[in-house]
Structures are given as structure tokens and as C-alpha cells.
OpenMM code with the backbone's topology and positions (N, CA, C; nanometers):
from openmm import Vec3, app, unit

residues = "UNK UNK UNK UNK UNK UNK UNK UNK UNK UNK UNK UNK UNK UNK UNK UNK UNK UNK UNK UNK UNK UNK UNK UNK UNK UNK UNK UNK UNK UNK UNK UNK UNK UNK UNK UNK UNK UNK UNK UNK UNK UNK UNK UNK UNK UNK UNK UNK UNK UNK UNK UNK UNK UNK".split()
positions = [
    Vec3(-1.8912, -3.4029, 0.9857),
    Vec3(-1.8370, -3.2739, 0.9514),
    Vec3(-1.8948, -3.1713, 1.0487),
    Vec3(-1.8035, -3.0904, 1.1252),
    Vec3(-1.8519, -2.9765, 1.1931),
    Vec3(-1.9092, -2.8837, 1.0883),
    Vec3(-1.9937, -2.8315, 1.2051),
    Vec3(-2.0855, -2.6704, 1.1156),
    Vec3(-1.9479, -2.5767, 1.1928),
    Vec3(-1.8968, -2.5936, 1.2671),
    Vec3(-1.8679, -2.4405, 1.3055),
    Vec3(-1.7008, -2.3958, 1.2658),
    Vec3(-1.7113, -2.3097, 1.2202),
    Vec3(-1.5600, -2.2999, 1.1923),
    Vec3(-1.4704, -2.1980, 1.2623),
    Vec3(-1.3131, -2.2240, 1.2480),
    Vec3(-1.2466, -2.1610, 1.3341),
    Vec3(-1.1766, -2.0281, 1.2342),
    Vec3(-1.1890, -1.9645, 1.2926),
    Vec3(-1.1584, -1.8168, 1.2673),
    Vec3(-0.9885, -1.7949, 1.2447),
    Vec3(-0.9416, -1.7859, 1.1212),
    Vec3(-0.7917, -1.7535, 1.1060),
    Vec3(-0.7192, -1.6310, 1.0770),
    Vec3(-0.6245, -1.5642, 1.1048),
    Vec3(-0.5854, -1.4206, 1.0355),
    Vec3(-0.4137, -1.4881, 1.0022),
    Vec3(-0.3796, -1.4131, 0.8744),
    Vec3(-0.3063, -1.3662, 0.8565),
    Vec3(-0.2513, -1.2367, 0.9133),
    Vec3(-0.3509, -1.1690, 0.9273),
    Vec3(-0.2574, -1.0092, 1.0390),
    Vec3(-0.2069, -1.0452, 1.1377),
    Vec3(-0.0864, -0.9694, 1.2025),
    Vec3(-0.0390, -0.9978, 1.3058),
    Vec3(-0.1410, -0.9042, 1.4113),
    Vec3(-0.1333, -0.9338, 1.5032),
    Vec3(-0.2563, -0.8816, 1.6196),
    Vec3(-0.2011, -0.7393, 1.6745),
    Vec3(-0.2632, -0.5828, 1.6352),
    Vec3(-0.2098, -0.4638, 1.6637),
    Vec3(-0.1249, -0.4819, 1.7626),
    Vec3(-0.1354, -0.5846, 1.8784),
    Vec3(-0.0530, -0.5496, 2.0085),
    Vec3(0.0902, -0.5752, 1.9779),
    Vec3(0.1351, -0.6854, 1.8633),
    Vec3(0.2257, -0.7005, 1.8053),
    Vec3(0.3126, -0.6263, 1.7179),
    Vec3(0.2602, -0.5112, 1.6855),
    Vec3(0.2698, -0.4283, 1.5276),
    Vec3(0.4032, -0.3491, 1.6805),
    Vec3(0.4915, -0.2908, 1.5394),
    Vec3(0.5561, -0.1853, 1.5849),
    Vec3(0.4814, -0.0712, 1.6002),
    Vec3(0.5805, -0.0302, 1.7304),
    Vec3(0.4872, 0.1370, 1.7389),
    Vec3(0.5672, 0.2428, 1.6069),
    Vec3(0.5101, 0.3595, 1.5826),
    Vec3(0.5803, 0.4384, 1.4818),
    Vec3(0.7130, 0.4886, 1.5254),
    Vec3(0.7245, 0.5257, 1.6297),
    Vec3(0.8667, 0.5492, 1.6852),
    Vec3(1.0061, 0.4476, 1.6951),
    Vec3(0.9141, 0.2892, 1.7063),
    Vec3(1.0659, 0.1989, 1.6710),
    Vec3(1.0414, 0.1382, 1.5725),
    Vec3(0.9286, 0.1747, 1.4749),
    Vec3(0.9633, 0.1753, 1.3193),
    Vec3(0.9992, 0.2271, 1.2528),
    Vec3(1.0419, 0.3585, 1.2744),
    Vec3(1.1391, 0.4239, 1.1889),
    Vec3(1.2291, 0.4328, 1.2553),
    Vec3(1.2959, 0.3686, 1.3371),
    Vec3(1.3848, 0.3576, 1.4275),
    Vec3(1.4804, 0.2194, 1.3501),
    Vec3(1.3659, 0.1187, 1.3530),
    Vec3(1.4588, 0.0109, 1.2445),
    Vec3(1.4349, 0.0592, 1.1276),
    Vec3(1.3446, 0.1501, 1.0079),
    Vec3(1.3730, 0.1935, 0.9113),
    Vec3(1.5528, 0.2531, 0.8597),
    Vec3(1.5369, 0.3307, 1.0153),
    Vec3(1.7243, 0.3975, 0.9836),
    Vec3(1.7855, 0.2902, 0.9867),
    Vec3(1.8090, 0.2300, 1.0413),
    Vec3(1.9055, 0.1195, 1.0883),
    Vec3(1.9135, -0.0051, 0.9108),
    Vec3(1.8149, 0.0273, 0.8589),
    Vec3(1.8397, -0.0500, 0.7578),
    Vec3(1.8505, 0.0250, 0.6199),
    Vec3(1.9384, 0.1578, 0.6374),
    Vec3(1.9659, 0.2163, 0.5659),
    Vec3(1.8569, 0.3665, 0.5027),
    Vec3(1.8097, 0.3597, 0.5361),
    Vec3(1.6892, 0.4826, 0.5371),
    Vec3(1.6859, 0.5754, 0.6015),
    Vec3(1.7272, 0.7134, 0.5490),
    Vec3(1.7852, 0.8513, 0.6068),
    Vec3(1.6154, 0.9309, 0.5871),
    Vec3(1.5910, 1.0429, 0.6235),
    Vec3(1.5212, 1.1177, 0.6573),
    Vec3(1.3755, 1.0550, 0.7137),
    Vec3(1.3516, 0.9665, 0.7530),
    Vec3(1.2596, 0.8963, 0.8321),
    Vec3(1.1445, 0.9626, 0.8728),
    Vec3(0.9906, 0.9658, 0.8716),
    Vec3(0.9047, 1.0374, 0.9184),
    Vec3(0.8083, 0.9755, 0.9114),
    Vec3(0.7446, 0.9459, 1.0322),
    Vec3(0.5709, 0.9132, 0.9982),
    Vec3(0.4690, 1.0096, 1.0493),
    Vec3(0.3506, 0.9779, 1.0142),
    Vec3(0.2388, 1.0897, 1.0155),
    Vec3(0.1089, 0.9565, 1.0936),
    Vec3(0.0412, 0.9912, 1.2119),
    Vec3(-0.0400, 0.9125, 1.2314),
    Vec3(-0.1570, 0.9545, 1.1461),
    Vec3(-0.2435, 0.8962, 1.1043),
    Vec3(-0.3651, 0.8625, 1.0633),
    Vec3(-0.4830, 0.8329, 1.1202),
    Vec3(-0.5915, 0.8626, 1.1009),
    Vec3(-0.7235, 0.7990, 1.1413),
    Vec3(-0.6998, 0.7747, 1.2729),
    Vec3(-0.6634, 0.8689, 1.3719),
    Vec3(-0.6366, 0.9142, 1.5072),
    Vec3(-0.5266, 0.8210, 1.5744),
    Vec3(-0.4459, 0.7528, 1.5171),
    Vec3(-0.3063, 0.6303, 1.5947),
    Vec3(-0.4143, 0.5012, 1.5592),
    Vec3(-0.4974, 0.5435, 1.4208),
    Vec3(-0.5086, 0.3446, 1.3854),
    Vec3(-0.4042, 0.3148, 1.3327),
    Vec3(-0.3526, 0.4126, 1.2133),
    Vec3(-0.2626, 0.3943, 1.1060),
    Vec3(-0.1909, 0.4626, 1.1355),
    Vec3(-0.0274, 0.4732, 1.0846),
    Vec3(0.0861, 0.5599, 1.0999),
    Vec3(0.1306, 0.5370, 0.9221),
    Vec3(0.1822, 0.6455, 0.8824),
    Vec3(0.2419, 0.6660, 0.7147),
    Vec3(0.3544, 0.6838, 0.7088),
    Vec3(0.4511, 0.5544, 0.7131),
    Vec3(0.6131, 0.6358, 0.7109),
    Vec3(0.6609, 0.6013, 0.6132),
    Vec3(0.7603, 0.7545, 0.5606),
    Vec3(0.8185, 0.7477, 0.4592),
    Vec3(0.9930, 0.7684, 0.4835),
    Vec3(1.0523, 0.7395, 0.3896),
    Vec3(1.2029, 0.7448, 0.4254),
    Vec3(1.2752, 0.7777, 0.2600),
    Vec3(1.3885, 0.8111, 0.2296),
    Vec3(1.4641, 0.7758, 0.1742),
    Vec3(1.5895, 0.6480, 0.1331),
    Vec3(1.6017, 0.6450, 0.0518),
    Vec3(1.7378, 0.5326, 0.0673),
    Vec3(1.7841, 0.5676, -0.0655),
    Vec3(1.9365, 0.5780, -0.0966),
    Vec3(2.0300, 0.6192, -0.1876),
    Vec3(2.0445, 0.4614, -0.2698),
    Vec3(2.0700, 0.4953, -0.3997),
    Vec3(2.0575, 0.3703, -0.4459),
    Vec3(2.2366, 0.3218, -0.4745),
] * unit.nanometer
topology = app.Topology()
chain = topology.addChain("A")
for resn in residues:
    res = topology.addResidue(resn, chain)
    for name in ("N", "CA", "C"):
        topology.addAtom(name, app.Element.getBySymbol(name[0]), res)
């Protein structure tokens, strides 16, 4: 049995993440009108919110 173990994530790796601009970009596109995000904690996090009509 090895001692050392291998390191796994479930997160996808930031370089992968959408930027906030073509995430609310596919937000509209999948039905979501007034679209807006707010960066956070200087561009770690982005907060977007949208509408959608039911």
C-alpha cells in the first residue's frame, strides 16, 4: 500500500470557469432578461443575477 496520495478536485480549474461577461451572456441566451453581475473579493468571485418569466 502506498503512503502517498493523489490529490483530486471536483472544481473545475479557474482557468476554465467562465468569465462574467460570457456568463451572462449565456445566462440571456437561456432565457434570462435583465442580467447583471457584481465582482467580488476583487475578480475572485462574480454575483450574477437575472430574471426569468415563468
Amino acid at each position: 500500500m502506498s503512503s502517498s496520495r493523489t490529490r483530486t478536485s471536483t472544481s473545475p480549474s479557474p482557468s476554465r470557469l467562465a468569465r462574467p461577461p460570457a456568463l451572462a451572456e449565456r445566462l440571456k441566451g437561456a432565457g434570462w432578461s435583465r442580467v447583471a453581475w457584481r465582482n467580488l473579493t476583487g475578480g475572485v468571485v462574480a454575483l450574477h443575477r437575472g430574471f426569468k418569466e415563468s
